[in-house]
Each structure stands twice: as C-alpha cells, then as structure tokens.
DRENBAVEX-101219 format. One line per 3 residues: number of its first residue (from 1); for each residue x, y, z of C-alpha. Coordinates in Angstrom, 2 decimals. Last residue first. Example, Ala and Ser with C-alpha at 12.3 -4.5 7.8 and 13.67 -1.06 7.14 Angstrom:
% DRENBAVEX-101219
2> 13.67 -1.06 7.14  12.30 -4.50 7.80
This chain:
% DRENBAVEX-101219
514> -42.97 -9.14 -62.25  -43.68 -12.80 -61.48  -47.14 -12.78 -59.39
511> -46.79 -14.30 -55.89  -48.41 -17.72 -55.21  -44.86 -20.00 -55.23
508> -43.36 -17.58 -53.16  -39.52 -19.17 -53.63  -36.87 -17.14 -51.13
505> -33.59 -17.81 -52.20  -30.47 -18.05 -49.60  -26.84 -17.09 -50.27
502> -23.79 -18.87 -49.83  -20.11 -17.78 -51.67  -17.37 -18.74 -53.81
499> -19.25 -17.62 -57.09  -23.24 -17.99 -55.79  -24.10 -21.16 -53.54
496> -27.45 -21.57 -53.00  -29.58 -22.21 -49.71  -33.25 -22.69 -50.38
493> -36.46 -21.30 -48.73  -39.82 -22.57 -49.30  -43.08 -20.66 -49.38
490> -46.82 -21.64 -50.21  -48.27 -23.03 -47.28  -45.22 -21.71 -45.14
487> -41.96 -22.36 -44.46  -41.26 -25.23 -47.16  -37.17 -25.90 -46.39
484> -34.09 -26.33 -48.73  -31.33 -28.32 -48.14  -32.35 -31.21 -50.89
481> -32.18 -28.01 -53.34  -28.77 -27.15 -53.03  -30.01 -24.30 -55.73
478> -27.10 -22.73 -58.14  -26.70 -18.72 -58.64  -24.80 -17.21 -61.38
475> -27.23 -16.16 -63.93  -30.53 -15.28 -61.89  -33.47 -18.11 -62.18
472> -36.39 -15.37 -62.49  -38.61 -18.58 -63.39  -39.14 -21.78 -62.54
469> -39.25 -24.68 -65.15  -42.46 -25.44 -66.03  -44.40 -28.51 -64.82
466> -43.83 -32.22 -65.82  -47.26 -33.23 -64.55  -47.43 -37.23 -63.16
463> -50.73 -38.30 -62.29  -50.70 -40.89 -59.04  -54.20 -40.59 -57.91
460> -53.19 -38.06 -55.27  -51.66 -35.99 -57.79  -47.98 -35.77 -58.28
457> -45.98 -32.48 -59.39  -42.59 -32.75 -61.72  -40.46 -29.40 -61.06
454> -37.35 -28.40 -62.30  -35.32 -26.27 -61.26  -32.75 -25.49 -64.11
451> -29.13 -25.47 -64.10  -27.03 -23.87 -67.23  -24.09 -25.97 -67.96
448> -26.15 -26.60 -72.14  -29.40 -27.22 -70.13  -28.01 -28.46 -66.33
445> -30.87 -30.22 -64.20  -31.55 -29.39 -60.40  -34.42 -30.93 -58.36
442> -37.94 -30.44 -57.29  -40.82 -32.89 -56.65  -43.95 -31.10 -55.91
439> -46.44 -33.02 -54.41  -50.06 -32.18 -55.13  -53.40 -30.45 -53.50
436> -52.54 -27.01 -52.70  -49.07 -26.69 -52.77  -46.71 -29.19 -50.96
433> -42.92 -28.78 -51.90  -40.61 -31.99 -52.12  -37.10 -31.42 -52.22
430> -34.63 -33.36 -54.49  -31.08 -35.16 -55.25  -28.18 -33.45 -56.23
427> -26.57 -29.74 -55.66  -24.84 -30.61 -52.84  -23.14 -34.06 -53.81
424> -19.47 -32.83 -54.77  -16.05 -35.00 -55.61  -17.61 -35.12 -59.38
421> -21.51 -34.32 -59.70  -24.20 -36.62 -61.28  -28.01 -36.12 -62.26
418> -30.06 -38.35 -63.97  -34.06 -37.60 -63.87  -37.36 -39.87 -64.38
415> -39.94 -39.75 -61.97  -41.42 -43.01 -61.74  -44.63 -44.07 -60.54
412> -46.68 -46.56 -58.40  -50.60 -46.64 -57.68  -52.95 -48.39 -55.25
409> -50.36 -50.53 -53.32  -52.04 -52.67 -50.09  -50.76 -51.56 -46.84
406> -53.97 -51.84 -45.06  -54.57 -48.21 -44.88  -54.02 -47.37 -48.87
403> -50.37 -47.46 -50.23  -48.93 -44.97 -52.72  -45.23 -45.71 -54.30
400> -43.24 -43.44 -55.57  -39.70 -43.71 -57.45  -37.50 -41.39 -57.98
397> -34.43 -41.90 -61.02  -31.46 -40.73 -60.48  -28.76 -39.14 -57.50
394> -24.85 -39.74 -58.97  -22.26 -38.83 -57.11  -18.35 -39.11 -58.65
391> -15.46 -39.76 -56.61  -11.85 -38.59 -56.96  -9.30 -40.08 -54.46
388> -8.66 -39.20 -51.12  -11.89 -39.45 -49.22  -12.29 -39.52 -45.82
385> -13.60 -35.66 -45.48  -16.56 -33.79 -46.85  -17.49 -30.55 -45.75
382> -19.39 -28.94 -48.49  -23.41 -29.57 -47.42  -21.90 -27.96 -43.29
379> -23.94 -29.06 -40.82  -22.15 -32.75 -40.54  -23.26 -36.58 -41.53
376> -23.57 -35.55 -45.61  -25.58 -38.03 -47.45  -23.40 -40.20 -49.47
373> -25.64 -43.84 -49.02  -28.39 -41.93 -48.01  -30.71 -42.80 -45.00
370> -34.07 -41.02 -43.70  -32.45 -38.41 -41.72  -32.07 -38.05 -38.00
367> -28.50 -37.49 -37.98  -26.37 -39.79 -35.71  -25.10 -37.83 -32.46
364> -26.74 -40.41 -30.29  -25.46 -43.56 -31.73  -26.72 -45.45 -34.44
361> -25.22 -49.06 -34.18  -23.64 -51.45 -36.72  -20.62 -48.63 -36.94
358> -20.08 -47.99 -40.94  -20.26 -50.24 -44.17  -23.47 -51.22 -43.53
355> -25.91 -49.49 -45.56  -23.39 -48.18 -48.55  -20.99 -50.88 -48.61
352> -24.45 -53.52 -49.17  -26.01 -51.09 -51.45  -23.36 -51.62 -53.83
349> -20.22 -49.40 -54.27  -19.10 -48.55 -57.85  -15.66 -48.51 -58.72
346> -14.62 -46.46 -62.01  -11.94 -44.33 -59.97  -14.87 -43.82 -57.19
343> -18.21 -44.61 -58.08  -21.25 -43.04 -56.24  -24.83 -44.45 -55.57
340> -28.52 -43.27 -55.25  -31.85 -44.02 -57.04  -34.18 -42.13 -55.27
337> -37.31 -43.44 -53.24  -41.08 -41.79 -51.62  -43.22 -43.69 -49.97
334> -46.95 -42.62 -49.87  -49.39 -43.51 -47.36  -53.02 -43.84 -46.60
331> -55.45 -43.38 -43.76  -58.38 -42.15 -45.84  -55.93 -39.06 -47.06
328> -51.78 -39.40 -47.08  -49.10 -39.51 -44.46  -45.46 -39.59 -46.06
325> -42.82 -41.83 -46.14  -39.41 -40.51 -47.19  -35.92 -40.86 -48.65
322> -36.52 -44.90 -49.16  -33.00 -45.95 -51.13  -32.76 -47.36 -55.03
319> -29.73 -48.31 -55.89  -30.41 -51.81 -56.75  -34.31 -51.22 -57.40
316> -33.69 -51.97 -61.33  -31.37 -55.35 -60.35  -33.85 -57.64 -62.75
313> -34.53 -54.65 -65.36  -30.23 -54.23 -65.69  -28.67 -51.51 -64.61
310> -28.39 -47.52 -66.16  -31.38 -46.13 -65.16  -33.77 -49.39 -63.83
307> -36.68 -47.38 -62.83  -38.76 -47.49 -66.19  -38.02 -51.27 -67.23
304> -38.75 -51.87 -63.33  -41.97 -50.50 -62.94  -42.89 -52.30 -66.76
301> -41.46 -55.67 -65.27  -43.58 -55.55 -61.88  -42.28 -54.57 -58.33
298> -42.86 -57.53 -55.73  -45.23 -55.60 -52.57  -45.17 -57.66 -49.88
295> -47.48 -57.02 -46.38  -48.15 -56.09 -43.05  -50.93 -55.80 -41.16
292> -50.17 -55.62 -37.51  -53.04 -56.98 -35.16  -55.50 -54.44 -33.66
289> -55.49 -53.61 -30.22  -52.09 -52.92 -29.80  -52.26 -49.27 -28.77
286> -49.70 -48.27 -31.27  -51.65 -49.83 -34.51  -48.65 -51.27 -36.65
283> -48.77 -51.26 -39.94  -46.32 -53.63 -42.02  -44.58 -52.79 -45.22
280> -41.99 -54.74 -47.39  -41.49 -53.38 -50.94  -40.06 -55.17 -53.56
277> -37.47 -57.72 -55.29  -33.95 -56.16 -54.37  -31.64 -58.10 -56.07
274> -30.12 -60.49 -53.36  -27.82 -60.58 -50.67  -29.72 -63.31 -49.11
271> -32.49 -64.22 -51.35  -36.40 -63.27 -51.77  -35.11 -59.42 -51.44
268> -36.96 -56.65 -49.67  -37.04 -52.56 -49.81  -37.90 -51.43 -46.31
265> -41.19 -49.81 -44.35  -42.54 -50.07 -41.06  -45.44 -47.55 -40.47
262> -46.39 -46.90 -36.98  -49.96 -46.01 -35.73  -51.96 -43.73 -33.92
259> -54.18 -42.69 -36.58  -53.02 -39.07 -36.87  -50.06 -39.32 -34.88
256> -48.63 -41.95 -37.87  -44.80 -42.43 -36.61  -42.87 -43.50 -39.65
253> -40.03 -45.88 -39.24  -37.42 -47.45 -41.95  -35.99 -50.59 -42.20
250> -32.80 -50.86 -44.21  -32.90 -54.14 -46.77  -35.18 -57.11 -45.71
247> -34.49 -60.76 -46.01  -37.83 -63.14 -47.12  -38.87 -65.98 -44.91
244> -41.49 -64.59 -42.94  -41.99 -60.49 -42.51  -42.68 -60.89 -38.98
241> -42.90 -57.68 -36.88  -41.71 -58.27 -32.71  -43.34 -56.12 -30.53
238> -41.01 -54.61 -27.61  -42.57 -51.92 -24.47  -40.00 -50.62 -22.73
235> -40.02 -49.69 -18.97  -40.24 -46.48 -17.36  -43.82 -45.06 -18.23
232> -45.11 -41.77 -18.19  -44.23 -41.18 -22.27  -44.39 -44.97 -23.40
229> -41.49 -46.54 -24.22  -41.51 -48.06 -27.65  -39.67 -50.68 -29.20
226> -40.22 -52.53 -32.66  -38.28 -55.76 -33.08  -36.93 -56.65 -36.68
223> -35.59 -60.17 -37.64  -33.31 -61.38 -40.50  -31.91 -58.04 -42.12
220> -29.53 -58.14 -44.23  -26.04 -58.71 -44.06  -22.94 -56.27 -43.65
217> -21.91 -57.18 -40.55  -23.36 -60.83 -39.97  -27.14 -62.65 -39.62
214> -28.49 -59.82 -39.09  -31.08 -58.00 -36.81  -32.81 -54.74 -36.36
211> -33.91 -52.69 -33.29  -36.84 -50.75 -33.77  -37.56 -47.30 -32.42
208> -40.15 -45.05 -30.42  -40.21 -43.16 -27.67  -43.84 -42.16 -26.46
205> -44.40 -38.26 -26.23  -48.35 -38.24 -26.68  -47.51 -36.23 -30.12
202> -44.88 -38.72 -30.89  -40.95 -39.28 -30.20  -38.88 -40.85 -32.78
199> -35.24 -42.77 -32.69  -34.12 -43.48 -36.33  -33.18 -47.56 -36.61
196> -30.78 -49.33 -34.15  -28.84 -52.56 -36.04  -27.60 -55.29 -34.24
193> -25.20 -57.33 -35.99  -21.75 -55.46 -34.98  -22.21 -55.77 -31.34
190> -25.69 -57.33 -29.78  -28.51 -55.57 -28.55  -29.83 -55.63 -25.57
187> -31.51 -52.61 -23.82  -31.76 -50.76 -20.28  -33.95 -48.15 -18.82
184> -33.82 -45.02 -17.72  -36.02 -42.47 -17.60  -37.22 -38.58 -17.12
181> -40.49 -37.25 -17.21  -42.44 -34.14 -18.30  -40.16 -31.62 -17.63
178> -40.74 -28.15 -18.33  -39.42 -26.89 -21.26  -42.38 -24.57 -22.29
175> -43.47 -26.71 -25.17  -42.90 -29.91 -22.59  -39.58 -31.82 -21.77
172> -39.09 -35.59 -21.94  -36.27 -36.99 -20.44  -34.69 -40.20 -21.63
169> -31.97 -42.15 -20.06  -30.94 -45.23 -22.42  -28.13 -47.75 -21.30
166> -27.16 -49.74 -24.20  -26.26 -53.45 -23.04  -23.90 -55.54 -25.77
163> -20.63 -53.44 -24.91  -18.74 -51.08 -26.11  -21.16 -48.13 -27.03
160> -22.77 -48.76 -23.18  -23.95 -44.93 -22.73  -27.34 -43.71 -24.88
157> -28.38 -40.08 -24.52  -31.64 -38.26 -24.63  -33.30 -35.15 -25.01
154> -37.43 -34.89 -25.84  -39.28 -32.56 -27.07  -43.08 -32.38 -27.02
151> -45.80 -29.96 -28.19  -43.87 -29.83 -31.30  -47.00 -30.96 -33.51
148> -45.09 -33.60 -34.66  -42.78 -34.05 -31.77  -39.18 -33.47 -31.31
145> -35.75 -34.77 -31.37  -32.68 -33.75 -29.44  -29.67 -35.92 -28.63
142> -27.47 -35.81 -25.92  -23.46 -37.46 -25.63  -20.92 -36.86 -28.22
139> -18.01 -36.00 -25.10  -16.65 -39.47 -25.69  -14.55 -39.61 -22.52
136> -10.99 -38.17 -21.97  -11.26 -36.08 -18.55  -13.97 -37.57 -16.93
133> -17.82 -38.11 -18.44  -19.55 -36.63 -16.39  -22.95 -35.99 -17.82
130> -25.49 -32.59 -17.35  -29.28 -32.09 -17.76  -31.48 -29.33 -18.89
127> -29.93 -26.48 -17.85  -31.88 -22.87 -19.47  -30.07 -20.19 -20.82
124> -31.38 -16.51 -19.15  -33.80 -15.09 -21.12  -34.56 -14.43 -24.53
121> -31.56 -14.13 -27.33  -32.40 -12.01 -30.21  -32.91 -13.14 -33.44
118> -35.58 -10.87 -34.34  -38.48 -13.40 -33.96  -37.06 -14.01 -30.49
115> -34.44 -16.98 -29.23  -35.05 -19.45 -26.37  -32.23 -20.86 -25.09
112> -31.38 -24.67 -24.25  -28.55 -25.93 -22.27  -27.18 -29.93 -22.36
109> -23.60 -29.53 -20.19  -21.00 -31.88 -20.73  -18.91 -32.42 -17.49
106> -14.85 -33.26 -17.48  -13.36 -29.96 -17.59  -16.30 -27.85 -19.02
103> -18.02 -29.53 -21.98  -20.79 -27.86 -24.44  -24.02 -29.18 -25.20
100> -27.04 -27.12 -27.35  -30.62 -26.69 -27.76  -32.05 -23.42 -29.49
97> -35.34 -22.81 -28.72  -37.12 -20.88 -31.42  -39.71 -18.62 -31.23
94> -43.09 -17.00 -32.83  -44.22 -19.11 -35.04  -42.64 -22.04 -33.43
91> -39.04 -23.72 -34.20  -36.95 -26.73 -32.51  -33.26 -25.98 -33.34
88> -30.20 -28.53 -32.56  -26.51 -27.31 -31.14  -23.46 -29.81 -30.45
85> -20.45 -29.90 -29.58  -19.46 -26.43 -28.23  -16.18 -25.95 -26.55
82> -15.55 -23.54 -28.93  -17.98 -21.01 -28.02  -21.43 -20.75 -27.90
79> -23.21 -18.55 -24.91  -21.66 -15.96 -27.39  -24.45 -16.36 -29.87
76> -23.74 -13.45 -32.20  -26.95 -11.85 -33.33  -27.44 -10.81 -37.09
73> -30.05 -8.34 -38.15  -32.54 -7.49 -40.45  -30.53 -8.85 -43.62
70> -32.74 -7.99 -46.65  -34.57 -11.24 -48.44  -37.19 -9.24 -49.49
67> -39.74 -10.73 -46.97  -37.41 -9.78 -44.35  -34.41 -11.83 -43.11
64> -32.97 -12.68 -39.77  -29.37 -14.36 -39.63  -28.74 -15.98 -36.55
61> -24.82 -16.47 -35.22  -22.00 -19.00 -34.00  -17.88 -17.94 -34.95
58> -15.65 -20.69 -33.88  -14.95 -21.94 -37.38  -18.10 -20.80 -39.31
55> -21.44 -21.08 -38.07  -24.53 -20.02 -39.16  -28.18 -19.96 -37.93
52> -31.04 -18.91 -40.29  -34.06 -17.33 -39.62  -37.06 -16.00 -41.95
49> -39.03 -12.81 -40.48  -42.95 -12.25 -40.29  -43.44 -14.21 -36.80
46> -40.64 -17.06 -37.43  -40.52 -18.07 -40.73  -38.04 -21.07 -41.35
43> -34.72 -22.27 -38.77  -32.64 -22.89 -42.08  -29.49 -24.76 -40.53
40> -25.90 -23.32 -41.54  -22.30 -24.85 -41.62  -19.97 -22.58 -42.73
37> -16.53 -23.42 -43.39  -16.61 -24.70 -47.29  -18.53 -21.68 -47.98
34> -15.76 -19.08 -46.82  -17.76 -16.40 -45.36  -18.62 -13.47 -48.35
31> -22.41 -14.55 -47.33  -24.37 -13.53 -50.85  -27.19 -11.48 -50.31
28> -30.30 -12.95 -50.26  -32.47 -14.15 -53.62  -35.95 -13.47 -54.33
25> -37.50 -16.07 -56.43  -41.25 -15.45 -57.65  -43.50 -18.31 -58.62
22> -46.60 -18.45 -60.59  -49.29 -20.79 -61.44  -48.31 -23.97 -59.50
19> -50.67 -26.30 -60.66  -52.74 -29.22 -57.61  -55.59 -26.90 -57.53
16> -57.59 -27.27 -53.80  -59.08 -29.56 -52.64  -56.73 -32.62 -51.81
13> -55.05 -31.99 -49.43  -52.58 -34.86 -48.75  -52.26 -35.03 -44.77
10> -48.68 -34.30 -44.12  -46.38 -35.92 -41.78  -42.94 -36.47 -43.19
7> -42.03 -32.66 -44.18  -38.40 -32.13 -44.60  -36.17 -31.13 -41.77
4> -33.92 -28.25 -42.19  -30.04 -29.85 -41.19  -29.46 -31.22 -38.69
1> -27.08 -30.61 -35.54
C-alpha cells in the first residue's frame, strides 16, 4: 500500500500566472476512528466526487465526498478481510481499480476490483495471478506500479531473498486489465552490497531499475547498472553509467516518457564516506542511440552558506535527501531536496545509518517513494514501531536545483524553513502544488503553537515568492501536508488530524474566500 503519490512528471507550464490569488479550505468531518489505527490512501476526484480508502484493524472501506466535503457514502469492502496483505489503488476519472493479495492455506491470491465514482464495487473481482508459497512462507509477495499516463500496470514479484539470484516474473496488464505479457527472468546481485533502486514501468510498459554497488554494507556507491526489460521482450536489457572516480550517495530514477529517456540522479562525494560535494546526474536516452550525458555538479560556498541549517558550510548537503525530480520545459529538469535527520536522546544519525542501515535489497513490498531517512514504511502516518526511547524529527531547509537537457545546472535555490516534532514526523516536511505556471512548496510552521501553511512558489527561472499564508485555517485542525494530493489543476486534498481524530481539507486554490 502507498500512500497518495506526488506528481513526478509534469511539464512546467509556463503561461499562465505563477500567484495564487485566492484559496478556500473546506474541511471534512472528523473520523471519530482511533487515528493511530487507521491507515488511509487519498484515491483523488473521481467523476465529481473525492475518494478515500480507510482501514482500521480489520475493518476496509471508501469514503466518497462532495465538493463540500459531505460524506456521500461509505462502502465496506468485504472481499477484504483479515487475511489481507496487501491493497494498492490505480485511479481514472471515472474509476478506480483496487489491487489487492490475500492468502488462503498456503496460496496468495493477487485480485483486482474495479470500484465506481460512488464507491461502489463493479463487477465480479478479477484473478490476476496466484503463488504457493506452503504453509510458513513469506506471504509479502506482488507489487503494483503503474504508468504515467496509466495506460499500463504492471504486478510483479521477486523470489530468491536469500540468495545472490533474484527471480523476477513480471506481468504487464493493460487499462482494461487484460494482459499484455508476462515474464521471467533472472538477476545477480550480490547479498548485503547490492543495492536495488525504485522499480518503474513507462508509458510503452518497459521495466525499469538500476542495481547499485558497494564496496561494504553501509558504503557508498562504487558502480551503478541500469536495467530495463522491455514490455514484449523476456530478457533484460543492462547499461552500465560511469560516474569515474567519485562515490555516489542513493541513486535515484526518473523515467522521462516525454523524451524517452531516464534521469539518474544522486548527491556525490570526492571521498569515501565523505561530505557530500554535489550533484551527480547522467541522461540516459532509452533507445540507446545517443550516448549518456552525464555530469558533476560541486555546490558553491554561497549555496552552501544558505543550505547548511545548523552544520558546518563544508558538510551543508549532509542531511540533505533527493524527495523528487521533476520534468520541466525544452527538455529540462528540476530536482527537488530536504534537509532530513532525527536525534534520539541527543544522538544524531548520519546519512550513512539512515540509507543503509536496513536490508541491502528492496523487496517487493518496499514503498515506492523517493527515500527518507524517517519516512513512514506502512499506510498508517502515526504507526511507528521500533523505537523505545524518545526521538525528535527534524525536516529543514529545501533545496532546488534546475538542469537544462544535457544535465548542465541553470539555476539553484534554497527554501529556507526548520521544522521539528518529538516521537512524531506527520506534520513535517512538504507538498508541492502546481498552479498555473509555478511550484508551490507547502509546509507547516507554528506562530506562537499556532501552525500556518505556508507557501513559497518557484518560477521557472528560479524566483523565489514567499506567498501568503492560507486562509480560513480553522482553530483546531493541523495539515500532514507531505500526505496530501493535487486532484485537479487547481485542487489538492490534505488529511489533518483534529483533537484525537482524522479529517480531510479540501484546498480550491481558484475559489473566492467568502
């Protein structure tokens, strides 16, 4: 399950005004469920109605809103019980299929079921594949991801966690579910140095990922192979990317189904275990008929005597992690990062802890999210667990960084903001909104306990605009803005906690405030 996907694959507009002129929050009622135990994902606007799914403890529903934020109806999903394991969402306009793998005796069963704009269920569930896995197997087996343009989703599992050959089958469905094409094929790696990045499949329906190497566990990165598997082939298709003699942080993918390419993108550092020094970035055209370009970017003095927070200028970029890279005009691109890190009893982790402190491979049930060092692995933004000592979150400054088609940097900023939260991360970190023709960065600060949204817009030629705070901000209510969802051109919807309870805000960033 994931949680409401961000948007990674914009084209910057850049014609129309880039000022928000008025905004108008309309706020659901509060769910009297016990917050800590539901677990929600915010489907968006489905025909003229928002959906949300919810679950808490064995109980599996979809909330449908108006556009007043007015409960429509809720339908209880009994195809899900408590066998379940795992349920994903791929949304339309006018439907949502809702994917989702439950075990009986020793089989897991991958099902998918369409559901209306009114949150009814349509149709009898669909099989989509099945695994035996005997009585006391590892039952975390499929994984969903989808397209771009959602004309394709595809479902796939990986077996071979133990040993050094991963076993990928594959099977690419359609918009109407029908199968495409289903693989298998096999790939190397080796245990605890190996590294498998986010798995991605494009608008043509090629798999994509890159398998990273290191010297040790907890090391950086010394070589990076991209892989692909190409949507009515069999076999995999490997390209090395050489980044020379420098040692690279986390890599991280972006599929470009504009111009048919993939971006490669990490932080760098000239030594092993190092301060990071810059920005690594190679383009790679899918068809292979133009070389990769890739390139360094070192970060200057002034960038890093504005990023640096609380370090030092030379380790500014320390805590800095890549949240995003998103598809800009003339074949450009603009990576977004946030200074993240957490201290527990007054000791900080360092990015090393943070990126490879956990299994060296990304298995099927890891969440498709660019990486945080704290970000929350489950549905639910409250459940935490593994921790039994007082830790406080901390989510500062962003940085951005705009590239042109060859990789080259045409403008940086920084987007300054300290935020912290004790043994709780929800309410930290940002949400981009796209509105006409800027970014809108939005996060939480506190004036005097009270939290404001905030919201800091970016032009394409790099202006920063501290906007105003939003209005009709009800006493009471506190955004976990880096849940929220855009739904429309000028919509987004965010989850909020209100007393002991959730409730979701509608934002129309082109109505009039009354």
């Amino acid at each position: 399950m994931q949680y409401a996907r961000i948007f990674l694959g914009w084209i910057w507009l850049v014609a129309f005004p880039a000022v928000l002129s008025a905004q108008h929050i309309t706020y659901s009622e509060a769910d009297r469920e016990d917050m800590r135990q539901l677990r929600f994902d915010i489907l968006g606007r489905i025909g003229n109605t928002y959906m949300v799914y919810k679950n808490t403890r064995s109980k599996h529903f979809i909330t449908v809103y108006d556009q007043d934020m007015k409960v429509v109806k809720n339908t209880d999903l009994d195809a899900l019980n408590d066998r379940l394991i795992n349920v994903d969402f791929v949304s339309y306009t006018d439907f949502a299929y809702m994917i989702y793998q439950y075990q009986k005796r020793g089989i897991v069963y991958c099902m998918a079921q369409q559901i209306g704009p009114d949150g009814t269920v349509r149709g009898e569930p669909q099989l989509l594949d099945t695994t035996n896995i005997g009585i006391f197997g590892d039952n975390k087996i499929y994984s969903t991801i989808a397209s771009e343009d959602k004309s394709k989703i595809m479902i796939f599992k990986i077996k071979g966690k133990s040993s050094d050959y991963l076993t990928f089958t594959t099977i690419l469905l359609g918009r109407n579910l029908e199968m495409e094409k289903k693989s298998r094929f096999v790939f190397r790696v080796e245990q605890h140095r190996d590294l498998l990045t986010d798995f991605y499949v494009n608008n043509d329906g090629d798999f994509i990922f890159a398998r990273c190497e290191r010297a040790s566990t907890r090391d950086n990165i010394l070589h990076v192979t991209l892989a692909m598997k190409p949507a009515t082939g069999d076999s995999l298709q490997t390209m090395p990317i050489d980044f020379g003699n420098i040692f690279l942080d986390e890599v991280k993918l972006k599929v470009d189904n504009f111009h048919q390419r993939i971006l490669v993108s990490s932080f760098y550092s000239g030594n092993r275990r190092g301060n990071v020094d810059g920005l690594f970035v190679s383009i790679v055209d899918k068809t292979g008929a133009v070389p990769p370009k890739s390139d360094t970017i070192a970060f200057g003095q002034d960038l890093r005597a504005r990023a640096k927070g609380e370090n030092s200028v030379k380790g500014a970029f320390n805590d800095f992690f890549i949240k995003h890279v998103i598809i800009t005009g003339n074949e450009g691109f603009l990576v977004t990062a946030e200074s993240e890190y957490s201290t527990s009893r007054g000791y900080p982790f360092n990015r090393y802890d943070y990126l490879y402190g956990a299994n060296p491979y990304f298995y099927p049930n890891y969440d498709y999210y660019y990486y945080s060092p704290w970000s929350n692995y489950g549905w639910s933004p409250f459940y935490r667990y593994g921790y039994y000592q007082p830790v406080r979150y901390y989510a500062d400054n962003i940085a951005l960084f705009a590239l042109d088609k060859d990789g080259k940097l045409t403008w940086s900023n920084i987007i300054p903001k300290s935020q912290y939260d004790d043994d709780e991360d929800s309410r930290l970190s940002f949400q981009i909104m796209l509105q006409g023709g800027a970014l809108h960065f939005l996060y939480n600060e506190w004036n005097r306990r009270t939290p404001i949204l905030s919201d800091d817009s970016v032009t394409p030629d790099g202006q920063l605009t501290r906007q105003e705070p939003l209005h009709n901000l009800d006493r009471g209510y506190e955004f976990l803005i880096r849940y929220a969802q855009q739904v429309s051109a000028s919509q987004m919807i965010v989850p909020c906690t209100y007393r002991n309870s959730i409730a979701f805000a509608l934002i129309d960033f082109d109505a009039s405030t009354p």
